[in-house]
GUBA-378313 format. One line per field, with one value per residue (C-alpha): chain; x, y, z. Coordinates in pm, 1 decimal. Example, Ala and Ser with C-alpha at 12.3 -4.5 7.8 and 13.67 -1.06 7.14 Angstrom:
! residues 2
kette (A;A)
c1 (1230.0;1367.0)
c2 (-450.0;-106.0)
c3 (780.0;714.0)
***
This chain:
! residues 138
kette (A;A;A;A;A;A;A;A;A;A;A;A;A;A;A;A;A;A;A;A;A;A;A;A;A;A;A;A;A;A;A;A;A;A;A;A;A;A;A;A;A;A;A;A;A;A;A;A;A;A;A;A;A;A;A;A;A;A;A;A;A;A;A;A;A;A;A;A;A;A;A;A;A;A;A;A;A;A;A;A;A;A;A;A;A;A;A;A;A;A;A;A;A;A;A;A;A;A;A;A;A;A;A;A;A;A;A;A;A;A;A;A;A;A;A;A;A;A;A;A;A;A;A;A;A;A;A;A;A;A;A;A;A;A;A;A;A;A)
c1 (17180.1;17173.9;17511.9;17513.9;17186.4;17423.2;17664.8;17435.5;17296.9;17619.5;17694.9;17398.3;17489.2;17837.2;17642.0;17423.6;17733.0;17938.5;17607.2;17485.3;17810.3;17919.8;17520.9;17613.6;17930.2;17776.8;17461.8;17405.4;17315.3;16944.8;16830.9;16510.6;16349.8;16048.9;15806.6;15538.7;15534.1;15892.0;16003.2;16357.0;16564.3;16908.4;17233.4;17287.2;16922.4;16903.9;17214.2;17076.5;16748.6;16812.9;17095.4;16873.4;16594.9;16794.4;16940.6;16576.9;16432.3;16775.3;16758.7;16396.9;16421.3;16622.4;16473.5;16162.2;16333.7;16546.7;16299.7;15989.5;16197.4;16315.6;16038.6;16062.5;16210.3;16600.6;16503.4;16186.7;16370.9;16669.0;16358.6;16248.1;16570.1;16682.5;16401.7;16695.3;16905.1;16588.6;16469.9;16842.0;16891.9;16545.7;16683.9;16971.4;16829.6;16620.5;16908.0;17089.2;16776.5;16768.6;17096.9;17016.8;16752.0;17029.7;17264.0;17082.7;17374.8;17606.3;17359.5;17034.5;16786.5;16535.2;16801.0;16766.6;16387.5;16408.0;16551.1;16256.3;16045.7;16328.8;16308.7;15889.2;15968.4;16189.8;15966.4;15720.9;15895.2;15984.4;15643.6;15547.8;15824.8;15713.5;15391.1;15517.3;15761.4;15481.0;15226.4;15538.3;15581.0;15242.1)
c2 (-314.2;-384.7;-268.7;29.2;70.4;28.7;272.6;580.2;444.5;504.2;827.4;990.0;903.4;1074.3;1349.3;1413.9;1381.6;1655.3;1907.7;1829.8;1944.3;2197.0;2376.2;2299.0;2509.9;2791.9;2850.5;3063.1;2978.0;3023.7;2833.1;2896.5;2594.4;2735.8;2563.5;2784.3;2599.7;2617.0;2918.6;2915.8;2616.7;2552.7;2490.5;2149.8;2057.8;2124.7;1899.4;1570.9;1639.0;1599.0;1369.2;1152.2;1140.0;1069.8;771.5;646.3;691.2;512.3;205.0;191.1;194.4;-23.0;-274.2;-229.2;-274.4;-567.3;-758.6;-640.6;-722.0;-1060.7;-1228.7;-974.8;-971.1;-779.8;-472.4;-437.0;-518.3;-261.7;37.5;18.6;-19.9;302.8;510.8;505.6;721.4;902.7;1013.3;1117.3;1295.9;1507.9;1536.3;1659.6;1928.4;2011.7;2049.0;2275.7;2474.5;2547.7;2645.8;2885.5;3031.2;3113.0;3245.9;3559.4;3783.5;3572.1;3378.9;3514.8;3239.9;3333.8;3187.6;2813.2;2818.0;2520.4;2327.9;2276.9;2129.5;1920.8;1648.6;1579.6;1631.7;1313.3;1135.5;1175.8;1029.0;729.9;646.3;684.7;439.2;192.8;190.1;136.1;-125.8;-287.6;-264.6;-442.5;-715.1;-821.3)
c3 (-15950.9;-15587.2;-15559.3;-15725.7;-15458.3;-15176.3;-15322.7;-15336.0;-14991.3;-14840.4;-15069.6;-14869.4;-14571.2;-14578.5;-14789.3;-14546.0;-14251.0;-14419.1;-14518.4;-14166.8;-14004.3;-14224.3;-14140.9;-13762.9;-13783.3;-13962.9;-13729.5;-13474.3;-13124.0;-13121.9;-13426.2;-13685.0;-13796.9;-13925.4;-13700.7;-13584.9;-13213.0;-13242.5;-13326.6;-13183.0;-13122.2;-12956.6;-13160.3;-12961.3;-12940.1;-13329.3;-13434.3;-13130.5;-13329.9;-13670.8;-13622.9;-13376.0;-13617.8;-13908.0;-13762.0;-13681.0;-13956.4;-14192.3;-13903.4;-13996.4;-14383.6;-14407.2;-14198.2;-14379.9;-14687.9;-14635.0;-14513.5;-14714.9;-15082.1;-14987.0;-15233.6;-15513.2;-15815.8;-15807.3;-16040.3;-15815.5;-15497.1;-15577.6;-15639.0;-15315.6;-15145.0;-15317.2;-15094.4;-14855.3;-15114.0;-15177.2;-14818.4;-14713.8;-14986.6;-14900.5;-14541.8;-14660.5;-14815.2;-14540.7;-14332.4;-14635.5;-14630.1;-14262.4;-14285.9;-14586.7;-14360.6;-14077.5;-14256.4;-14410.7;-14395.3;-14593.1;-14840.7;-14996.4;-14924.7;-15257.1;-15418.8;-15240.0;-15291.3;-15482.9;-15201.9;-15049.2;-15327.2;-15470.1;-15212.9;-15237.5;-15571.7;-15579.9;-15347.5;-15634.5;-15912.5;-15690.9;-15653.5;-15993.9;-16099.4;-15819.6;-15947.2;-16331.7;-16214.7;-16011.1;-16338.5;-16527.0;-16327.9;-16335.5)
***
């Protein structure tokens, strides 16, 4: 199970490395996060953000996780590692959704709607199936 863990880990990472540069290319200069204190953003400052803070938060999940599930069991151990998969895969549809919102004259961004609640969405179901798997081991 662990291994299959690592897998997707490593899956989102290069998911999120080709979505994350394929956005880049496609946006223009002066970017539209959707922040109301930030209303416009730099193409550079945009791709040193995102890619900046994705590396910091990955460094710190996995730290967390390798050494918070050292004394659990491996099915418990290899649910909470997999919140790695979990958050990159929401980031990387944050970043597909940002560059839905840029690119209005090419792609219709009603249609990507659902990109922004699939990630908490996700994030969700984790947490109910820590919570069963914690009730089961108990």
């Amino acid at each position: 199970m662990n291994k299959a863990i690592k897998v997707l880990n490593r899956f989102s990472v290069l998911l999120f490395s080709a979505i994350f540069l394929l956005v880049y290319a496609y946006l223009p200069i002066s970017v539209d996060i959707g922040i109301d204190e930030v209303k416009q953003l730099h193409k550079q400052n945009f791709f040193y953000y995102f890619f900046g803070g994705f590396m910091v938060i990955n460094i710190l999940l996995r730290v967390a996780t390798k050494f918070g599930t050292s004394n659990l069991s491996e099915e418990l151990s290899a649910w909470i590692r997999s919140i790695v998969f979990i958050v990159n895969f929401y980031l990387t549809t944050m970043v597909g959704f940002i560059g839905v919102l840029n690119n209005t004259n090419h792609i219709n961004p009603e249609s990507y709607a659902y990109l922004s609640y699939l990630g908490p969405t996700l994030i969700g179901i984790w947490i109910v199936g820590l919570i069963f798997l914690f009730i089961k081991n108990k």
